[in-house]
Every structure is written in structure tokens, then in C-alpha cells.
PyMOL commands that place a pseudoatom at each C-alpha (Angstrom):
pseudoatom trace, name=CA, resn=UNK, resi=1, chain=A, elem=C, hetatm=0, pos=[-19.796, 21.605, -18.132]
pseudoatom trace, name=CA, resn=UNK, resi=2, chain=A, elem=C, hetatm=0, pos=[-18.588, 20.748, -21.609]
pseudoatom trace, name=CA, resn=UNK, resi=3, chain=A, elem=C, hetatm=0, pos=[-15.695, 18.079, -21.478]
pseudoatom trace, name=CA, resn=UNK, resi=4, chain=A, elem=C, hetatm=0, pos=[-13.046, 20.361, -22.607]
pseudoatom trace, name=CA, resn=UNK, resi=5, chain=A, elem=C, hetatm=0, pos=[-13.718, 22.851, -19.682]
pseudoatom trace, name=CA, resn=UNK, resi=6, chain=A, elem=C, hetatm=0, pos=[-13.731, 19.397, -17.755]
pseudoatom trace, name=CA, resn=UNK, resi=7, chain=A, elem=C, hetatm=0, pos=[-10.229, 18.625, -18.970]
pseudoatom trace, name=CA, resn=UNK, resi=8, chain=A, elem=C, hetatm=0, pos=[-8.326, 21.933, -18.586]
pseudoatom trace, name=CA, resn=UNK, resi=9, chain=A, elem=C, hetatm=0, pos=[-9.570, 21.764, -14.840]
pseudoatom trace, name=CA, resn=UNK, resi=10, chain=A, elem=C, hetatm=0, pos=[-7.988, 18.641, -14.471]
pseudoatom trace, name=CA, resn=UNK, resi=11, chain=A, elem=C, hetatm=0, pos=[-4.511, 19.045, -13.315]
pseudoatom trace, name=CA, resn=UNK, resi=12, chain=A, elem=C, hetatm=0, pos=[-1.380, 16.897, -15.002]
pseudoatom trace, name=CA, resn=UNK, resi=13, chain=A, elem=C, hetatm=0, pos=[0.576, 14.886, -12.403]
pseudoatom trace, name=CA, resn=UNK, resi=14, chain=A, elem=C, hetatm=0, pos=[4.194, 13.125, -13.015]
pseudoatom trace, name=CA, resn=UNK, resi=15, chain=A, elem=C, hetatm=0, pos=[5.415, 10.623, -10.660]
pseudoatom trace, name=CA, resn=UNK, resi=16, chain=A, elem=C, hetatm=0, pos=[7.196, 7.070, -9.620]
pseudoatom trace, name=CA, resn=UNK, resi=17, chain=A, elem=C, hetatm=0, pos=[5.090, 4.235, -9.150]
pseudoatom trace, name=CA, resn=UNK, resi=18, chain=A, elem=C, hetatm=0, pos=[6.648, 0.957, -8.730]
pseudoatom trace, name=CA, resn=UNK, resi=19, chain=A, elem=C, hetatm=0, pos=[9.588, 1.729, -10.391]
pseudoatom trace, name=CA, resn=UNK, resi=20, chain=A, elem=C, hetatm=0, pos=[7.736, 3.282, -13.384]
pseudoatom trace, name=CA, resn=UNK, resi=21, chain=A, elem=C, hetatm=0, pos=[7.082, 6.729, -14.546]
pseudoatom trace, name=CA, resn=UNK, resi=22, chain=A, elem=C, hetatm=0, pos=[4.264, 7.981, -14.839]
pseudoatom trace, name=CA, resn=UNK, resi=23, chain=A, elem=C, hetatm=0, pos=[1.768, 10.773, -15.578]
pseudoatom trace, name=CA, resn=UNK, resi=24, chain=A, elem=C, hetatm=0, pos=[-2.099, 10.926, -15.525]
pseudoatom trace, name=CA, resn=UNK, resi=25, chain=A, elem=C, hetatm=0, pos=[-4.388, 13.764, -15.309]
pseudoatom trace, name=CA, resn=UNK, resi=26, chain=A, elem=C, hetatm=0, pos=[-6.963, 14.426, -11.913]
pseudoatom trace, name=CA, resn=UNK, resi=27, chain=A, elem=C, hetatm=0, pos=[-9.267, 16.630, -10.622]
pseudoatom trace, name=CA, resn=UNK, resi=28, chain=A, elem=C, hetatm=0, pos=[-7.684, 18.920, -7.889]
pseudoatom trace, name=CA, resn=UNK, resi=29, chain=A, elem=C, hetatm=0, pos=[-10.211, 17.243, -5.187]
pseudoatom trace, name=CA, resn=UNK, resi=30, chain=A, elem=C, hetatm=0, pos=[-9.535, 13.552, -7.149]
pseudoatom trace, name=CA, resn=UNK, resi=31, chain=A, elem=C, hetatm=0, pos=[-7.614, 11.119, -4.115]
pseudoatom trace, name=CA, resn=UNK, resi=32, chain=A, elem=C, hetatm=0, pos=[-4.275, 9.459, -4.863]
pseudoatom trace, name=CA, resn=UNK, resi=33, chain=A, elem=C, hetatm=0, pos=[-6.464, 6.234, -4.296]
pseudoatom trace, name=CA, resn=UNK, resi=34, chain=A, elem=C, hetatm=0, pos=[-9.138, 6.848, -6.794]
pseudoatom trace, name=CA, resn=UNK, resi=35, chain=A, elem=C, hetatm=0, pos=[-6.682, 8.349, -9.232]
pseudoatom trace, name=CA, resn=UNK, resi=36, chain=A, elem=C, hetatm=0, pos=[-4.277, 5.246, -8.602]
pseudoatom trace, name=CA, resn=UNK, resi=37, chain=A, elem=C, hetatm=0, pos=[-7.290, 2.691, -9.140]
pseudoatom trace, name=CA, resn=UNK, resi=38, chain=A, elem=C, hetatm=0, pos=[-9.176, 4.719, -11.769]
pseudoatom trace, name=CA, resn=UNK, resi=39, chain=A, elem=C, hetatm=0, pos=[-6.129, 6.278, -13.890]
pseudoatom trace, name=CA, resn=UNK, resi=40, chain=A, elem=C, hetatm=0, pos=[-3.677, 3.946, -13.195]
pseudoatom trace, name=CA, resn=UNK, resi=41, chain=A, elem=C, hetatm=0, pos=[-5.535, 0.557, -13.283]
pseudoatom trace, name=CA, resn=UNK, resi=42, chain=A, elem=C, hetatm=0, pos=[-3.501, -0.380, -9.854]
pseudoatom trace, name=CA, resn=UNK, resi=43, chain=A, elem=C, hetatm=0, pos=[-6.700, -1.322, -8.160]
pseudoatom trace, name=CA, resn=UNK, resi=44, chain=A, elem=C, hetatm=0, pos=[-4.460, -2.987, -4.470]
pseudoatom trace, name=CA, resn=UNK, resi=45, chain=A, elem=C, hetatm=0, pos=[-5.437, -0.330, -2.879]
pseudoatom trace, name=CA, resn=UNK, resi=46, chain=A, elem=C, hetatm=0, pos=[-8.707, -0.264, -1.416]
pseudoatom trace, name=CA, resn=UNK, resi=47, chain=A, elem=C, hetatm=0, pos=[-10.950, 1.772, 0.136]
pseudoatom trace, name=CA, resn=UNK, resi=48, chain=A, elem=C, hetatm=0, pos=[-12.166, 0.979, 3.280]
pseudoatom trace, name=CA, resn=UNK, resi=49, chain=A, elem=C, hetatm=0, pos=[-13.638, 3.755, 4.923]
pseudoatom trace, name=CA, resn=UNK, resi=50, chain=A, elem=C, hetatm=0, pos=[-12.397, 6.539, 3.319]
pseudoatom trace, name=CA, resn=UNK, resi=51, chain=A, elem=C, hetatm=0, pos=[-11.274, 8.570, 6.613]
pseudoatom trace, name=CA, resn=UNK, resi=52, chain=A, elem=C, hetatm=0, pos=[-7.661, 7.237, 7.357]
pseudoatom trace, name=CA, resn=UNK, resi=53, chain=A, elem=C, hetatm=0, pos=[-8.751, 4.954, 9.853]
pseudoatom trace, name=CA, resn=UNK, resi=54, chain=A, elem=C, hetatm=0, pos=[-8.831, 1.342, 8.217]
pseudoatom trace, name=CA, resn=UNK, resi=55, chain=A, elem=C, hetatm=0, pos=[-5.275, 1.832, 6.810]
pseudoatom trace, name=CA, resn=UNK, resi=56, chain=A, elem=C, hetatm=0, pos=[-6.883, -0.516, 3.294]
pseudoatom trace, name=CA, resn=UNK, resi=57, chain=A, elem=C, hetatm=0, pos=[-5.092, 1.836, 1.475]
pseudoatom trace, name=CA, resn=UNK, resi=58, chain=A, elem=C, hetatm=0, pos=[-1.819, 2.570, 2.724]
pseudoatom trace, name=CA, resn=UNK, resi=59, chain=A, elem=C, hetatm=0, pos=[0.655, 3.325, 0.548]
pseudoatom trace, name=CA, resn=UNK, resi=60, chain=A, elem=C, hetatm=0, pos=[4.475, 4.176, 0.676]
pseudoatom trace, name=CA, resn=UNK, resi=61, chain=A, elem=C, hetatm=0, pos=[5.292, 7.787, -0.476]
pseudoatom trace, name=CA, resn=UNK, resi=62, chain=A, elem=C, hetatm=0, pos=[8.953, 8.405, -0.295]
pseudoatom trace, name=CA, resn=UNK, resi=63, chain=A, elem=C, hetatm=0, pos=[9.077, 5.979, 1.791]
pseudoatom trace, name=CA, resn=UNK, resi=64, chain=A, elem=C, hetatm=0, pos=[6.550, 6.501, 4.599]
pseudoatom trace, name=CA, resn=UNK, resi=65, chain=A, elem=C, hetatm=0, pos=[3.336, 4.993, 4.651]
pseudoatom trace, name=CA, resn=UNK, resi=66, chain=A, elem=C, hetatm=0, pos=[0.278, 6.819, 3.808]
pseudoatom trace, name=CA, resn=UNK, resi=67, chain=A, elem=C, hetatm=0, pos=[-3.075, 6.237, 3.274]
pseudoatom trace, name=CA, resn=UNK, resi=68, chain=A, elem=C, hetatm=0, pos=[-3.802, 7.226, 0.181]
pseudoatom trace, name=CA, resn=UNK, resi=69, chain=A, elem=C, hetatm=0, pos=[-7.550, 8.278, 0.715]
pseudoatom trace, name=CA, resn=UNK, resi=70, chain=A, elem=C, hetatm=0, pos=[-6.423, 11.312, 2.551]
pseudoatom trace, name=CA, resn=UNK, resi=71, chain=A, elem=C, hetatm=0, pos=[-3.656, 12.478, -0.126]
pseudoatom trace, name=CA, resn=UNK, resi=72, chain=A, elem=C, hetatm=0, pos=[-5.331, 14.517, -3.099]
pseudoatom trace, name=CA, resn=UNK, resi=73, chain=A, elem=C, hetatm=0, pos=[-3.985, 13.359, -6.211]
pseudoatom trace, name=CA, resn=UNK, resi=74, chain=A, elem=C, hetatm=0, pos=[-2.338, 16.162, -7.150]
pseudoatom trace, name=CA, resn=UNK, resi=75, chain=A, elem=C, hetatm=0, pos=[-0.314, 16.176, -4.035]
pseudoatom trace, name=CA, resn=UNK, resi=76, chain=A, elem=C, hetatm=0, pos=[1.831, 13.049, -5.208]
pseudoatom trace, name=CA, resn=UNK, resi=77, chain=A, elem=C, hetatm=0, pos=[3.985, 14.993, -8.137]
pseudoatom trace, name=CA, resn=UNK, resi=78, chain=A, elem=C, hetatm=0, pos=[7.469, 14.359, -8.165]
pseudoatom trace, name=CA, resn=UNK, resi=79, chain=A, elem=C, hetatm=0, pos=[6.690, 11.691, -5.734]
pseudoatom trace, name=CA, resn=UNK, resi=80, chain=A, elem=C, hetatm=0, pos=[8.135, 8.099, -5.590]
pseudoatom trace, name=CA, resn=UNK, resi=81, chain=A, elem=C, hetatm=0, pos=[5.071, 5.649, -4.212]
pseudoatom trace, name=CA, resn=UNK, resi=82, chain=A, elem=C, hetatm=0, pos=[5.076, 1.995, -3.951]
pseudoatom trace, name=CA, resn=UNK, resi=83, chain=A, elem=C, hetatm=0, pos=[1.412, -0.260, -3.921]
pseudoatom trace, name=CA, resn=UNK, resi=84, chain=A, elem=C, hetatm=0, pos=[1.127, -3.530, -3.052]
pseudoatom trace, name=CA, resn=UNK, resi=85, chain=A, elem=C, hetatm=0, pos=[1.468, -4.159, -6.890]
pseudoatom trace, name=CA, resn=UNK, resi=86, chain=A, elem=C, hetatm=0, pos=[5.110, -3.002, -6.553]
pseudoatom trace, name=CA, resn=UNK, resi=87, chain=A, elem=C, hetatm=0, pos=[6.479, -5.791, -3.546]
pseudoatom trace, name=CA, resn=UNK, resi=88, chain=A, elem=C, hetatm=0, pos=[6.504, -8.745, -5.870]
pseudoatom trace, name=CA, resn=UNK, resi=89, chain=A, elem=C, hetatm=0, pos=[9.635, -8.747, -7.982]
pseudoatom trace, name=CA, resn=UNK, resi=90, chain=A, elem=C, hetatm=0, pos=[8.436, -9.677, -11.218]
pseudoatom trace, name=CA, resn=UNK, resi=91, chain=A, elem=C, hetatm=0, pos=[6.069, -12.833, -10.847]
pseudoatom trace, name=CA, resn=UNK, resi=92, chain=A, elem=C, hetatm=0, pos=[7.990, -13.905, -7.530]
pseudoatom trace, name=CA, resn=UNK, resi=93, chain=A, elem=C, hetatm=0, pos=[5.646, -12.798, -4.830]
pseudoatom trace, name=CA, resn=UNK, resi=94, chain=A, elem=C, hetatm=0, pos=[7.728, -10.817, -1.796]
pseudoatom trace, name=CA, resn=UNK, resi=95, chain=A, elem=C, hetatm=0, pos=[8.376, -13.192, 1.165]
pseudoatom trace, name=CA, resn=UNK, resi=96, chain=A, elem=C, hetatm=0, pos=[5.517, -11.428, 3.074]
pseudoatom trace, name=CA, resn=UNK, resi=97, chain=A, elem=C, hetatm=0, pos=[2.679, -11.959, 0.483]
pseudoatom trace, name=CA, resn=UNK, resi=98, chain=A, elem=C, hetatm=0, pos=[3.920, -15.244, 0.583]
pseudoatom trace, name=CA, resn=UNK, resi=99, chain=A, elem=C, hetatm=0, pos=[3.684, -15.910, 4.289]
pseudoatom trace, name=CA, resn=UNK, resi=100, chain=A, elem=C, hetatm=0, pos=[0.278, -13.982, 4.032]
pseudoatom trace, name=CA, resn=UNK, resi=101, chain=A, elem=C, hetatm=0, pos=[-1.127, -17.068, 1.709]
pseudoatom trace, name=CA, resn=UNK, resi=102, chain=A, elem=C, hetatm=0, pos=[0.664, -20.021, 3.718]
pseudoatom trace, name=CA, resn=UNK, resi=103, chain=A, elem=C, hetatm=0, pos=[-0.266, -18.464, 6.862]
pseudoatom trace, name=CA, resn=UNK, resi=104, chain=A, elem=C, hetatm=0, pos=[-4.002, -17.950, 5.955]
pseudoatom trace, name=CA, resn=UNK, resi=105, chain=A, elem=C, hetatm=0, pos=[-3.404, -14.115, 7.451]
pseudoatom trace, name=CA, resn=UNK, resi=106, chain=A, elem=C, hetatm=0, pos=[-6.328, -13.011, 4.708]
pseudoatom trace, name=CA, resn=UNK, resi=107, chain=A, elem=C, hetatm=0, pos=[-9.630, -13.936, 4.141]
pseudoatom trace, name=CA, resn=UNK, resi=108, chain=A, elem=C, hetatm=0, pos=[-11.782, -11.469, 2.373]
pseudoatom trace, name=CA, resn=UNK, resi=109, chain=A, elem=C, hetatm=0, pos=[-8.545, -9.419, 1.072]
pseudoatom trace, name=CA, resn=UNK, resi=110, chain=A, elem=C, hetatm=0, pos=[-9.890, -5.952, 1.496]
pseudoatom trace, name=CA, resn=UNK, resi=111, chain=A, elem=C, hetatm=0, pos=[-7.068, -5.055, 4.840]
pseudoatom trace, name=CA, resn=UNK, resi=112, chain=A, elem=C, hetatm=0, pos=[-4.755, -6.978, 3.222]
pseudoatom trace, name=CA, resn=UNK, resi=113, chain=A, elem=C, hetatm=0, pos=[-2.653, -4.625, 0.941]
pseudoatom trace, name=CA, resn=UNK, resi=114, chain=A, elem=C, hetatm=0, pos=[-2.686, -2.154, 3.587]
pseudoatom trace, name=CA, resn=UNK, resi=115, chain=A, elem=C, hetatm=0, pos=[-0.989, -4.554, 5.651]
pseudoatom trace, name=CA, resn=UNK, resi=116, chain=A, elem=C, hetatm=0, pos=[1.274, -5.936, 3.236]
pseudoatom trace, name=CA, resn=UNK, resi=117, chain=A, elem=C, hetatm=0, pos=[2.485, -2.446, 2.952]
pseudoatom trace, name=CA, resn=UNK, resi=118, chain=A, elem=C, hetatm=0, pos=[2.790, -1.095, 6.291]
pseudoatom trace, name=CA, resn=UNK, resi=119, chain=A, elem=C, hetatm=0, pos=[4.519, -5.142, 7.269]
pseudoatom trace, name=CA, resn=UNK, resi=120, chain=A, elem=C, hetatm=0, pos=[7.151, -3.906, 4.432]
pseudoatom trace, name=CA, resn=UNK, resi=121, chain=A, elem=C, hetatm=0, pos=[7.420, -1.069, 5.277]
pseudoatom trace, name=CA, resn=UNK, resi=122, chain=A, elem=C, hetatm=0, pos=[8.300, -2.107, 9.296]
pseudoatom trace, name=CA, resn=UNK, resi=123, chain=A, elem=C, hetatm=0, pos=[10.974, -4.922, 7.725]
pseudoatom trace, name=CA, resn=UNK, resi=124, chain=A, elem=C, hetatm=0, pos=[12.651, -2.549, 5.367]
pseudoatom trace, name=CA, resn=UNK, resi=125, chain=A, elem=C, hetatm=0, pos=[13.076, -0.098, 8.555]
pseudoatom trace, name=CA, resn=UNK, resi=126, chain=A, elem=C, hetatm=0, pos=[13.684, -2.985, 11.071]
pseudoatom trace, name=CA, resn=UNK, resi=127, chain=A, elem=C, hetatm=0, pos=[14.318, -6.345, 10.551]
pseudoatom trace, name=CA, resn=UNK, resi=128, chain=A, elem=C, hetatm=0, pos=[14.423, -8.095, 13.244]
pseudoatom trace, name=CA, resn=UNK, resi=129, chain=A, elem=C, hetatm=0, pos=[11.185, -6.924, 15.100]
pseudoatom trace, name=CA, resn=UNK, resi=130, chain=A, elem=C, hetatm=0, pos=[9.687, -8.330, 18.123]
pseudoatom trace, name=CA, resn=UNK, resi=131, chain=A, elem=C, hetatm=0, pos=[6.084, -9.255, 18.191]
pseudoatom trace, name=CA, resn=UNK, resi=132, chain=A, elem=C, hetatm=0, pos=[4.865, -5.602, 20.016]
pseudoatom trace, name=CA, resn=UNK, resi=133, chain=A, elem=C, hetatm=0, pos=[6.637, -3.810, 17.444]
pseudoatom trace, name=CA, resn=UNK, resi=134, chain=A, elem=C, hetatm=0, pos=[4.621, -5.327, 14.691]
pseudoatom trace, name=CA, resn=UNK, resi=135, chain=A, elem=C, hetatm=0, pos=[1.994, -5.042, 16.380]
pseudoatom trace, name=CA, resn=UNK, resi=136, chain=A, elem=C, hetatm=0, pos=[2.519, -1.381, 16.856]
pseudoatom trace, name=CA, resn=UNK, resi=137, chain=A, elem=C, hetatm=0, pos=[3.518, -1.200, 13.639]
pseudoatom trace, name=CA, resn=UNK, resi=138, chain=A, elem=C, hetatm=0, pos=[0.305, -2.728, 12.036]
pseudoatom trace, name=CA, resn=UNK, resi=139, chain=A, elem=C, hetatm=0, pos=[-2.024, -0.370, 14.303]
pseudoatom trace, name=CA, resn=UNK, resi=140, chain=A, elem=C, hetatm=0, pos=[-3.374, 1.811, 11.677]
pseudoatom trace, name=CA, resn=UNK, resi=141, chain=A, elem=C, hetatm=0, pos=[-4.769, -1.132, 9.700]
pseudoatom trace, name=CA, resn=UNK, resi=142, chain=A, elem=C, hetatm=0, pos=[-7.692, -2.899, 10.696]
pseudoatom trace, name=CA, resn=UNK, resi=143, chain=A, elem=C, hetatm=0, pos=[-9.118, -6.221, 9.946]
pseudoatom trace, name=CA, resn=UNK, resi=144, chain=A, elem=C, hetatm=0, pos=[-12.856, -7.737, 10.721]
pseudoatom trace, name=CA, resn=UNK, resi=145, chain=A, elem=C, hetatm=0, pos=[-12.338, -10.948, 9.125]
pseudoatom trace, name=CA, resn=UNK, resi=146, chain=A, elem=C, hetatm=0, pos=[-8.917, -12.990, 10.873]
pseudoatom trace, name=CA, resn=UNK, resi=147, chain=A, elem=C, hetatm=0, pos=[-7.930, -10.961, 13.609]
pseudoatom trace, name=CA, resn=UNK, resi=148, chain=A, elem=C, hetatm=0, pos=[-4.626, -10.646, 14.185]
pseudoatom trace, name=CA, resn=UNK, resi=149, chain=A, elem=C, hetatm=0, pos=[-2.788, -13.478, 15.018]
pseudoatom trace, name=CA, resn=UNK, resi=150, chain=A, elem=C, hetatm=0, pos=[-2.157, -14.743, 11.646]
pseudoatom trace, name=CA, resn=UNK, resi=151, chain=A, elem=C, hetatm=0, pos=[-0.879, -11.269, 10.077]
pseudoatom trace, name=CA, resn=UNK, resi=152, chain=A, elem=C, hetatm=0, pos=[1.592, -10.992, 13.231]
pseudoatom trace, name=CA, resn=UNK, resi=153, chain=A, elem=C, hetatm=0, pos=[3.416, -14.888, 12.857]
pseudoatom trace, name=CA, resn=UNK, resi=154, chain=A, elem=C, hetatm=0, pos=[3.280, -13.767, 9.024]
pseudoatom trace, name=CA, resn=UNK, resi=155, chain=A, elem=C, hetatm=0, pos=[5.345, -11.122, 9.571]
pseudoatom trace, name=CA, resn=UNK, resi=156, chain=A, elem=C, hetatm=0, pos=[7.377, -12.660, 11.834]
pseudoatom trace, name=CA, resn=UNK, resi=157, chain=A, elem=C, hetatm=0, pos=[7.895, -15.467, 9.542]
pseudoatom trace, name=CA, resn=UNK, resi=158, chain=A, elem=C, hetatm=0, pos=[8.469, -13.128, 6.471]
pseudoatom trace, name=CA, resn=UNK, resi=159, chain=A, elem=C, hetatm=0, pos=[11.144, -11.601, 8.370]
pseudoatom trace, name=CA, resn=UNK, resi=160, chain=A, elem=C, hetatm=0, pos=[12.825, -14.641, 9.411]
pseudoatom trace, name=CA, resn=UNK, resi=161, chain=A, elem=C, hetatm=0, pos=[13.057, -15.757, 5.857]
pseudoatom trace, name=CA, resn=UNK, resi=162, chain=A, elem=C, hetatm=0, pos=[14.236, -12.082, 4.647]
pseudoatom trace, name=CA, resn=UNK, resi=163, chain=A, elem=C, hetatm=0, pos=[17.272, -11.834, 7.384]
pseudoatom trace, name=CA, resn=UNK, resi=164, chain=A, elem=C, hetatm=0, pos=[17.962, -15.648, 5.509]
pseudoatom trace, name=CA, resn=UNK, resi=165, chain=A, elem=C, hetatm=0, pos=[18.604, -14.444, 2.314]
pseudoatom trace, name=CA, resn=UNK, resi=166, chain=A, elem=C, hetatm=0, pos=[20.301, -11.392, 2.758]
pseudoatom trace, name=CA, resn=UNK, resi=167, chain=A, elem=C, hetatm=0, pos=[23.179, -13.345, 4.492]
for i in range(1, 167): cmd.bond("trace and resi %d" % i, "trace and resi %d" % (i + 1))
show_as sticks, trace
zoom trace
């Protein structure tokens, strides 16, 4: 196929990501993941096993997680999404990813965005959870490397410093 039959196949797609506007052009069967690591150059995200199970690549879109493997690229126009990249405000990291680092809840980093993400998006909905409801909110993300332990008391202490500063 020549590459200008390639490119009018390609469909344009406008959205929010992290604030910004943008618009990038993907294949109809391209995934919101590859297209946000491979268009975008917001390469969080990762891809863990490519099914929705691992939850490496969860995502907000309008607000509600999502794993981004499962979501064809197409599928996010007119959508507002938030990656990892978008937590940090500016070159402050959020009080989670910093909890994350003191807390040694990573080790080889693939789970962690995913987490990051889905513990954000638990504290922006609640917060003041109690340890089962992170828990239960972290379910769809898997880690082989730290367990679990770690990623819950750095969520608890993320929120604990978060209900601090928005007295």
C-alpha cells in the first residue's frame, strides 16, 4: 500500500491530554496506548499484557479509569484523558508519586503508572479511604515485583498529606 493510501486510512483524532490539546492521526484498529506512546511521545503508560488485566496502562478518560490497551484510538475524540505524565504539577511531583519513591512501592516501574493513576483517581473520589478500599480500589492493577504492602501505606500516606494541604 503506497503511503498516501496509508494516510487517508488513518483517521484524525482531537482531544485533552493533560491539560493540552491535541490532535494526531491513527489507524482505526491503532490503541489509545500505542497511539499515546507512539504519536504522542507520552510513553507512562505501559503495556503489560495487552488484555485489560494488568491495569499498566490505566488511564483517566473523563474521569474514569481505563486501560488504555482496550480503547481504539479513535475512540478518545473529544475526550479529556489524564497519564501519569499529567499528576505532577509542573516539576513538583503529586504527593502520591512522591510517597511511591519514599515508600519504595516500585521496583521495576512497569505497574507503577497504572497505579499511580487508579491511587489518584480513588483520592480525587474519596479522600479519606480505609485500607480495603484501596485495596479494592487498586484490584485491576497487578504487580510481580513488591507486592502490595508498600503501594497500600503509599496511598495511605499520600492521602494523609493531601487532606493536609487542602485545609
Amino acid at each position: 500500500m503506497s503511503n498516501d493510501a496509508t494516510r487517508r486510512s488513518r483517521t484524525h483524532v482531537s482531544c485533552t491530554v493533560n491539560g493540552d490539546q491535541v490532535d494526531f492521526l491513527a489507524d482505526d484498529g491503532t490503541s489509545l496506548l500505542d497511539a499515546l506512546r507512539d504519536e504522542l511521545d507520552l510513553t507512562g503508560a505501559k503495556e503489560g499484557c495487552g488484555t485489560g488485566d494488568c491495569g499498566a496502562c490505566t488511564i483517566l478518560v473523563d474521569g474514569r479509569i481505563n486501560c488504555s490497551c482496550l480503547m481504539f484510538a479513535p475512540e478518545a475524540e473529544g475526550c479529556e484523558i489524564v497519564t501519569v505524565e499529567g499528576i505532577a504539577e509542573g516539576d513538583h511531583l503529586h504527593p502520591l508519586q512522591q510517597t511511591f519513591l519514599e515508600g519504595a512501592a516500585l521496583q521495576c516501574g512497569v505497574c507503577t503508572p497504572g497505579f499511580l493513576v487508579s491511587a489518584k483517581a480513588l483520592l480525587d473520589e474519596n479522600p479519606d479511604p480505609t485500607e480495603t478500599e484501596i485495596r479494592y480500589a487498586l484490584a485491576g492493577n497487578l504487580c510481580r515485583c513488591t507486592g502490595y504492602d508498600k503501594i497500600v501505606r503509599s496511598v495511605q500516606e499520600a492521602a494523609v498529606q493531601l487532606r493536609g494541604a487542602s485545609r
